[in-house]
N, C-alpha and C positions, 0 to 999 in steps of 0.2 A: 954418321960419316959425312964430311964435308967433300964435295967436288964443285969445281967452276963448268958451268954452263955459257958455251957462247952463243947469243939468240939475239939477232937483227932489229932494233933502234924498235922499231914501228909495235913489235908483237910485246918487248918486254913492256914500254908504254901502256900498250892496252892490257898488260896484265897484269901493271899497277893500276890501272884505273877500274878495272874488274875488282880487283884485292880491297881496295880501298872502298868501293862500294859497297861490297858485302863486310866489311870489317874486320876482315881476316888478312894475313900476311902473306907477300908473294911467295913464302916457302909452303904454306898450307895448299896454297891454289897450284902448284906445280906440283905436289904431291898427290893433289886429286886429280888430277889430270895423270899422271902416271898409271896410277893407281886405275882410271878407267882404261884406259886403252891397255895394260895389261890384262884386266877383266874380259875384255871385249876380243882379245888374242887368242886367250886359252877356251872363250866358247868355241871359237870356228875351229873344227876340223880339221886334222892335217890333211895335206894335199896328198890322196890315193891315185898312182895311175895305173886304170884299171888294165885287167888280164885281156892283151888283145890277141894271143896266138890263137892259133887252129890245129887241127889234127892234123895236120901233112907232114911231108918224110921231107921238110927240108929244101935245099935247093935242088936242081934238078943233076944229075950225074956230069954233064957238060957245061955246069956252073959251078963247080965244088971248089974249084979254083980260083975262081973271076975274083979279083979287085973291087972295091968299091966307084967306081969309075965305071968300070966295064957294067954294073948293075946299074948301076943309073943312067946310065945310057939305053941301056935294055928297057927300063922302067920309062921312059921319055919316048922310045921309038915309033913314030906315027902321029904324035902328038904335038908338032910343032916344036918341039924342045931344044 
């Protein structure tokens, strides 16, 4: 499959001059580059956020209402906030 790559003056340079060292062609060398850092993607783990609740009943019966505003405010009180 053919697609256009746009990649800034200084990097394609050095990765003809990369190519050209080792003997190979800037298609080969941006394919191993792909090729690694897809490698290197699928080792890392996807991002888990772990279970932060707790056993409690919730808000308290005189917050079942409150806004999100009114909670943060509550949450801040005493604290300089």
């Amino acid at each position: 499959m053919k697609t256009t790559l746009d990649l800034p003056d200084p990097l394609l340079d050095e990765a003809r001059k990369v190519a050209a060292r080792e003997g190979t062609t800037l298609r080969a060398l941006v394919e191993l580059g792909l090729r690694k850092v897809i490698a290197e993607r699928k080792r890392q783990p996807a991002f888990r956020l772990r279970k932060a609740s707790f056993a409690g009943r919730g808000l308290r019966p005189e917050l079942q209402d409150s806004d999100w505003e009114r909670l943060r405010d509550l949450s801040y009180e005493g604290r300089g906030g």
